[in-house]
C-alpha positions, 0 to 999 in steps of 0.5 A: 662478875667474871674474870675479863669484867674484874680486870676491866675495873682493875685496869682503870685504876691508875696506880695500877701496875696495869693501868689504862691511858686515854689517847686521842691522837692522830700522830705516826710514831715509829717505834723499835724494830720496825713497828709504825703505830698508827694513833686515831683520833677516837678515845682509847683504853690502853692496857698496859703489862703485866697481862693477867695471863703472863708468865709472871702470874704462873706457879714454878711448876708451870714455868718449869713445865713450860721451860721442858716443851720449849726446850724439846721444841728445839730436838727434832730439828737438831735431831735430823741435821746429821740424820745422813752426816756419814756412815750406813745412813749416807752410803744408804742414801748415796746409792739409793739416789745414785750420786756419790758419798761426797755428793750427798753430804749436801742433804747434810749442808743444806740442813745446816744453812736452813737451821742457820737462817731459820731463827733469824727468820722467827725472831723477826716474826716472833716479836709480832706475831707471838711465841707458840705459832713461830713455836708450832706452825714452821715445825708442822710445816718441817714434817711436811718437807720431811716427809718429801725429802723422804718419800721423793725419787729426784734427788735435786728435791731431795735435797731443796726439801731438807733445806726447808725442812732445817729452815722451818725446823729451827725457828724453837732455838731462836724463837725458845730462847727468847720464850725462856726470857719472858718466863724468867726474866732476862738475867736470871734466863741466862744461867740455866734457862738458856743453857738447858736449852742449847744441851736440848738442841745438840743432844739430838744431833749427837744421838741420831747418829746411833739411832740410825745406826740401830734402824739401818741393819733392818731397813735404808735411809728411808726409814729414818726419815720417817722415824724423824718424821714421826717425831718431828710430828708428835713434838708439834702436836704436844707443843700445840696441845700444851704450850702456853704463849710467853709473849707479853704483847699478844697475851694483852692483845687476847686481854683486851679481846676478852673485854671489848666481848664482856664489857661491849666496849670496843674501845679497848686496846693493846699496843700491838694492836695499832701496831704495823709491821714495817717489812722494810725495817724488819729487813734492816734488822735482822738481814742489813744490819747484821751484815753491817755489824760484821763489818764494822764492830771487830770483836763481833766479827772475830768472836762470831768467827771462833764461835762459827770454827767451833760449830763446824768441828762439832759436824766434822766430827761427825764424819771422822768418827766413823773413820777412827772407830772402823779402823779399830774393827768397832762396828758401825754402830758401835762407832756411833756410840763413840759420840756419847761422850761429847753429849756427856761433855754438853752436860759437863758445860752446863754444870760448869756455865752454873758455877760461874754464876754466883760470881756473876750475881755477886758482880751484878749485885755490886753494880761492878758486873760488864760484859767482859764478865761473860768471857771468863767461861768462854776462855775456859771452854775454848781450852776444853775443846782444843784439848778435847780436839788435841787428845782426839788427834793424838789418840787416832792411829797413825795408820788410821788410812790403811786396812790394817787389823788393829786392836778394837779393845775398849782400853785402846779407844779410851783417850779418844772416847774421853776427848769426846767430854772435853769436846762437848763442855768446851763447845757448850761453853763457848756456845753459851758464853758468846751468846750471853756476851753479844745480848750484854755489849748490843742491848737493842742491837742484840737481835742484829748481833745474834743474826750475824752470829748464826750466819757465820754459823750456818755457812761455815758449818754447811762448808765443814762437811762438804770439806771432810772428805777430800781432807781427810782423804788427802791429808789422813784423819790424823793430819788434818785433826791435828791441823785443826787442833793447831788452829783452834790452840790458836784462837784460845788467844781471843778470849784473853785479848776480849777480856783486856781490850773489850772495853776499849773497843766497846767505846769504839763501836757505834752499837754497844750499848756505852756505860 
């Protein structure tokens, strides 16, 4: 008997964890997230999950294997968002377009609002439409508008070409988070699962600057277009070859196919299948609510604001990089190698996120574990990274503006290169933690939170890099990072003032989810 014809006699047996339900209904129901469920009056077999293809089924081998692509999934869209932040790169694409420096930076911007609207868009179509095509196809589709932005001579198409591109491209760190937590459950998704993810999504952004600075001294800004093309167009196509789909709904859809084929009973179902998307309640979800959310639930709004502040710096710095380091007679690409001490810190907060986890297990184990949890690494990474931003400050030559020839020695450009470690960690940290904290306190409301936090993301981190220049400019790198480092000494309050009136504001809110 075959594997479909097996699972059929499975799935009639009532005790089973799969078992099947007769209905015989003609009722509308509404169910979560925007989905209306049409019941006919014809008889029906229902399966139920487990799937037989579920990733519950699947050896420790295969998860990990699987946890590896979707993490990468999430590289090339990190990796061409500071393609042109600033160096060769940007004075390349600057004169080949004719605009400014400060000009065109807005590739830069541009890329960075797309990967801020992209994963609210993926999460919203991932729940119906299943994890490998919102995984494979909008990054596909990322090449194609990549390979515009590469090949065009206007500028204005440029520039709506790299939006699309970061739309497209973004939709893995959404849509891959979600994947990590239908292979590993939820709570244990959250340790190193989803931390592994975010160190992938970063890494790229802070090694492209000095791939960059390899390829230019040979070529222009065109040919790291291309370079990010070509990768972008190998992830996909791994991905497409090698990912399995996660999502529990539409592996019983395929379940369910395989046996109305086998057994010639049509009557075989999911529950996606009498599932209709309601586009407006989808819109209500992840672009109304959120909105709503940031008006009304104040520790949401101040924390998605420190998490936004945080996001931008790790761009600014970007363009400021290049300015300290040439002022030390570093080389350009030299200068680039200065950010590989803030992936470093990305490792650092990763290994640091895991040490808070026993505690965390221990607490959940005795039934004594509330979101309030979660903000003991975020208090630890947002002093990491003032401290990072404070030494990097204090180390930046006081004439870092003038033409002056200054020691380039490795021992003077120490303190500034160790900053990069704290940086990275607390940045991870604060990332992560925040995160986890608004999937604990909003539940079902989870996906709306999450959405207002990338927004916030997104615009203040498309701002930074328009800002850097004239401030750095009017202000020295030296004044305006210690201005910055002022502001973020600062909101190292917040994670305190979390801890102490969390609860009190959580019973406050109409969202979070009440003890």
């Amino acid at each position: 008997m075959s594997s479909a014809m097996a699972s059929c006699s499975a799935q009639t047996t009532p005790s089973s964890s799969t078992a099947t339900s007769r209905r015989a209904s003609s009722e509308l129901h509404l169910a979560k997230d925007g989905a209306v469920i049409d019941e006919k009056v014809t008889p029906s077999y229902t399966l139920h999950p487990p799937s037989l293809l579920s990733p519950a089924t699947w050896s420790l081998t295969q998860r990990l294997l699987q946890s590896l692509l979707i993490c990468l999934a999430a590289v090339p869209a990190s990796f061409g968002s500071s393609l042109f932040s600033g160096g060769l790169a940007l004075h390349s694409l600057s004169s080949s377009f004719h605009v400014s420096p400060q000009v065109g930076i807005l590739a830069t911007s541009l890329f960075i609002l797309g990967l801020a609207i992209g994963p609210v868009l993926g999460s919203a179509l991932s729940e119906t439409q299943g994890r490998k095509k919102l995984l494979v196809l909008p990054p596909l589709a990322s090449v194609f508008f990549g390979l515009m932005a590469t090949t065009t001579l206007h500028f204005p198409v440029f520039l709506a070409a790299r939006f699309l591109q970061g739309l497209l491209g973004a939709t893995p760190v959404s849509v891959g988070g979600a994947s990590l937590v239908d292979i590993w459950g939820g709570a244990y998704a959250t340790t190193w699962p989803l931390a592994c993810m975010l160190l992938f999504s970063f890494s790229g952004a802070i090694v492209s600057p000095t791939f960059v600075s390899l390829l230019l001294p040979l070529s222009d800004w065109r040919s790291a277009g291309w370079a990010c093309v070509l990768f972008g167009a190998g992830v996909a196509l791994l991905l497409a070859c090698a990912l399995r789909e996660t999502h529990e709904g539409t592996l019983l859809q395929r379940q369910a196919c395989a046996l109305r084929i086998e057994t010639g009973e049509w009557a075989w179902h999911a529950p996606a299948d009498l599932v209709h998307t309601d586009v407006k309640r989808l819109v209500h979800v992840y672009l109304a609510r959120p909105l709503v959310m940031l008006a009304r639930e104040l520790m949401l709004a101040l924390l998605s604001i420190y998490v936004a502040f945080v996001f931008s710096l790790l761009y600014l710095l970007f363009g400021a990089y290049p300015r300290v380091f040439a002022s030390l007679h570093w080389t350009p690409l030299a200068s680039s190698l200065a950010l590989l001490p803030v992936l470093l810190g990305l490792l650092l907060g990763v290994l640091l996120h895991l040490l808070f986890v026993p505690r965390l297990h221990r607490r959940r184990c005795a039934g004594a574990c509330v979101p309030e949890d979660r903000l003991l690494p975020l208090g630890l990474g947002a002093v990491l990274f003032a401290a990072g931003l404070l030494l990097f400050s204090l180390s930046i030559p006081s004439s870092s503006s003038s033409t002056a020839p200054m020691p380039a020695s490795l021992a003077a450009a120490s303190p500034l290169l160790a900053s990069g470690l704290l940086t990275g960690a607390g940045f991870l940290l604060v990332l992560l933690s925040s995160l986890c904290w608004s999937v604990d306190v909003y539940a079902a409301h989870s996906a709306s939170a999450l959405a207002a936090n990338a927004a916030l993301r997104g615009v203040l981190g498309a701002v930074m890099p328009l800002l850097a220049k004239p401030m750095f400019e009017a202000l020295t790198v030296r004044t305006s990072m210690l201005l910055l480092t002022g502001i973020a000494g600062a909101l190292c309050t917040l994670p305190p003032l979390f801890f102490l009136y969390g609860a009190r504001l959580r019973q406050r809110s109409s969202f979070a989810v009440q003890p």
